[in-house]
Every structure is written in C-alpha cells, then in structure tokens.
N, C-alpha and C positions, 0 to 999 in steps of 0.2 A: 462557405467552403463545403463541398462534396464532401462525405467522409464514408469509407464502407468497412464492415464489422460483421465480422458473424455474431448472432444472439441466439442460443439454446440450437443450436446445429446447423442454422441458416443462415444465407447469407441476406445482409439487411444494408440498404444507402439510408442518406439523409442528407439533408442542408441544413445543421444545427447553426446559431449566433457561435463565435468563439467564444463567448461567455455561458453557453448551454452547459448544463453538469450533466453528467452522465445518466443521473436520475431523474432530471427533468426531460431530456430524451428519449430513456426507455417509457417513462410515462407519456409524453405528451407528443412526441412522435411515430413512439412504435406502438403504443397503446399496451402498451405490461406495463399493467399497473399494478402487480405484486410488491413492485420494488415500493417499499412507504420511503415516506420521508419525515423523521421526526422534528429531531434538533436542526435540523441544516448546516452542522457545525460538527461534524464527525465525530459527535459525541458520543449519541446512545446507541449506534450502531443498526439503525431498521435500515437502510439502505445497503447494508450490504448485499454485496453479488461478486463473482467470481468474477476475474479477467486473466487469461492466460496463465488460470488453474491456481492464481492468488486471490484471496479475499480483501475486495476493498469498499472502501466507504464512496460509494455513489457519487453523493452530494458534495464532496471534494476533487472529484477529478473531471474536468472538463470532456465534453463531450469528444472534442476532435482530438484527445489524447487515446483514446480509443482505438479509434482508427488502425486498420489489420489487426485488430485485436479480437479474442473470442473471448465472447461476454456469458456467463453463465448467469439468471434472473431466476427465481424461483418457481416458473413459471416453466422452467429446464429443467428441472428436476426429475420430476413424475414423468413416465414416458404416457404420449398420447395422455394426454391429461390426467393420468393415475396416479397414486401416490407412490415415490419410489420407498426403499428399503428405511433410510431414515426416518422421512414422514409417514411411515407407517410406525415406525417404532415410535416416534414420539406423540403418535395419536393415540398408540396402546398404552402408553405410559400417561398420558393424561399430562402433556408437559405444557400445555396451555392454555389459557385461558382468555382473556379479551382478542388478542390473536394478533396485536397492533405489532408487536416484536418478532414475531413469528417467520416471515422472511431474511430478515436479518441475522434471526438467530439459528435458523436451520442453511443458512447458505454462510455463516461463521464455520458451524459442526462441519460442514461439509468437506469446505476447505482444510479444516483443521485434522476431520479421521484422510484425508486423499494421502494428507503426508504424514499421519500417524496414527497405523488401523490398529495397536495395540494401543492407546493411550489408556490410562489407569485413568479412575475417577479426578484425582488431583489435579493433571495434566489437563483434561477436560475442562476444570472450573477457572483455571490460568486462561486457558484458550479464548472460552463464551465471556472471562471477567471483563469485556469492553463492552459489551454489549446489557443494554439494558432491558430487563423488566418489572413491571410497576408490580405484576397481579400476581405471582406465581411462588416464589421465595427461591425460586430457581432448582430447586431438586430435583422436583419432575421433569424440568431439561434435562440436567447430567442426566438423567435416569433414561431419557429417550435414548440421548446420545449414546450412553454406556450397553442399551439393546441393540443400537444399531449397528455398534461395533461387532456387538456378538455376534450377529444374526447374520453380517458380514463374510465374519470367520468362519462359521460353521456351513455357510452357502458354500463357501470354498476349500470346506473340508479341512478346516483349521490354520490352511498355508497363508501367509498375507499374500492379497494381489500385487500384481505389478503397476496399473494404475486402479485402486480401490475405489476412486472415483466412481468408477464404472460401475462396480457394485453397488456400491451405494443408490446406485438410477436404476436397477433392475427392479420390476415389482418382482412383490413377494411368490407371483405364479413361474417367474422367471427365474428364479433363487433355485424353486426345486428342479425343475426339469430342466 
C-alpha cells in the first residue's frame, strides 16, 4: 500500500508491509534513524516522535496509520541540522548521558511543553515518567526541560506562544533576533 506523510516539514511516500511500525519506516525506509527502538513494546519510550502534534510510541503504531499525518522524528527538531531551543537546553544542562533515550525523551518534552509552556517541575516528571533512562537518575532532564521552558518564555518576552512548538525549533540565534 502507497502511503504519503509529511516527516519534519516534507512531504515523504513509501510502500511500507501493513505490518511496517512507524519506526521501522522512518528507520528503514526514510533512513531517520534518530528514532531508536528499544523495547519494541511501548514500554521505555525511545521511539517516540510526534504525529499531528501528539507524542507517540513508534513501535506501536503501524506504518499506514500514518498516512496524511505529520510526523515529527528528532531529526525535526534542530532546524537545518542545528540544535533547536530544547536541545540546546538539555545539552547545557548535561541531561544526558549514553544518549540511547535521548530522542524519545526530547521529542516526549517536546510534546509535552507545545501544550504546556508553563509546566512546574512536578508536571514535567508526570510527563517524561513513561519514558526510560538507564544512566542519568533523570534530574538533568527535568533540568533541561525546566531551561527550555524558560528560555522559551523569555524568547517571548514572558507571554506563552500560541503554538510554542515553534519555539521550541527556533535556535538559540533565532530566539534573540
């Protein structure tokens, strides 16, 4: 079956199997290979990616469920390969370490500040608590996430956006000017 999807602003076809996951797709089709695959069981949460601006687990959703759907892969993030507003905060923050969680857990935050750019640290730890990391004890996430929020806000002069998404993909030379 044909299927066509935007992925990270583009429009993208394929001929996936109906039994193609979403993740074996963007990996082995589209060649973004950001998106990991851990448990294959929508457990630990590395496959997440955005689909029509919800966060979902890859490896559970078939590939031709996709279909007219915009896919966001962490590979959409950074514009022109750069790191956006988040991943910059969570590199200042030292929120990572071996790096295997690292798109899942930045493309969770993502979703999660688009529809809530004031979250309190708490809210934040509810958010990422499906998502796993082995190496880190997860502080230094909240801690990315809780500067990306800020640096968010203050890009914008304190008002929340109307889709903060957006902010969030701005680098940080685009924040100021």
């Amino acid at each position: 079956m044909d299927i066509t999807l935007t992925v990270n602003g583009a429009t993208r076809t394929g001929s996936p199997e109906a039994r193609t996951t979403l993740a074996d797709f963007l990996r082995d089709d589209l060649n973004l290979t950001g998106t990991h695959l851990g448990c294959e069981h929508g457990v630990c949460g590395a496959c997440t990616v955005i689909v029509d601006g919800r966060a979902v687990r890859s490896c559970l959703m078939l590939a031709v469920q996709a279909a007219g759907s915009e896919v966001t892969t962490i590979e959409g993030l950074g514009p022109d390969g750069g790191l956006g507003v988040l991943q910059q905060a969570m590199w200042d923050a030292h929120s990572f370490q071996c790096g295997f969680c690292t798109p899942g857990m930045v493309m969770q935050a993502a979703a999660f500040l688009s529809d809530h750019p004031d979250a309190d640290e708490q809210q934040i730890r509810e958010a990422l608590s499906g998502n796993i990391c082995r190496c880190t004890g997860y502080q230094s996430i909240i801690d990315g996430v809780l500067l990306a929020a800020e640096r968010t806000r203050q890009a914008l002069g304190g008002r929340v956006a109307a889709e903060p998404t957006r902010a969030l993909l701005q680098t940080p030379s685009e924040e100021r000017g």
